[in-house]
N, C-alpha and C positions, 0 to 999 in steps of 0.2 A: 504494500500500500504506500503511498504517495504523501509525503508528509508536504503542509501547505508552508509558503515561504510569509514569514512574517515580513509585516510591513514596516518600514523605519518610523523611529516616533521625531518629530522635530519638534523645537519650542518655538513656543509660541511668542511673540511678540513681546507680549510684558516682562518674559521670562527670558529672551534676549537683552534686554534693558538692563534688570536685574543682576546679568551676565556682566555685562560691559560696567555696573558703576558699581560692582560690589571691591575694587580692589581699593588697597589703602593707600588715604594720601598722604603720608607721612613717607613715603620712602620713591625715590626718583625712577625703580624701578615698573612701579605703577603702568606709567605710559607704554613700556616695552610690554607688557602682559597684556594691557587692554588692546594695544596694535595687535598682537598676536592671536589672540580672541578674535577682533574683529575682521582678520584675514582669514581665518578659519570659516568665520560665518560668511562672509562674501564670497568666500571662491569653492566652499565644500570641501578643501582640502581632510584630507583625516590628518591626524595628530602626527602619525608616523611619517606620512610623505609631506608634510612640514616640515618635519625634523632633519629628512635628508635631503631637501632644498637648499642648494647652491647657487652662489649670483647670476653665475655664466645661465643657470635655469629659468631666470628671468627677463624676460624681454619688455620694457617699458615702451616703448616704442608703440608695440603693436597688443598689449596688454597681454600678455600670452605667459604662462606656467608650464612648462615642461615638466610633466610627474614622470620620473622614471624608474622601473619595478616597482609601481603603485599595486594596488588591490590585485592578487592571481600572479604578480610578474608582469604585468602590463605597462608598457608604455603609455601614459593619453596630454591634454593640454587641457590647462585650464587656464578661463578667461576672468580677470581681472575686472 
């Protein structure tokens, strides 16, 4: 039998918000974590192909992310 593939949960709105002004401002690191949160929310990236994100990967130019051995081994591009 055939097991059903569950569907991703995303937040919601408020709970984006929440996301982005829960860090503290007492320390200058702040800004680097909420940039980083809020690249993750715009471009989908997951956490992992973040983390192996190189500059040569990014193309400002043409708004383009080069994921490479993302999800399965996969090459893909994601837009900015």
């Amino acid at each position: 039998m055939k097991r059903s593939k569950k569907l991703p949960v995303f937040l919601s709105g408020d709970e984006k918000n929440q996301l982005l002004y829960v860090f503290n401002t007492q320390y200058i690191c702040r800004h680097r974590n909420r940039t980083l949160c809020l690249f993750l929310l715009k471009t989908g990236l997951r956490i992992s192909e973040a983390i192996e994100l190189k500059w040569q990967h990014i193309n400002l130019m043409t708004g383009q992310v080069i994921v490479h051995q993302g999800k399965g081994g996969k090459d893909r591009i994601v837009y900015i």
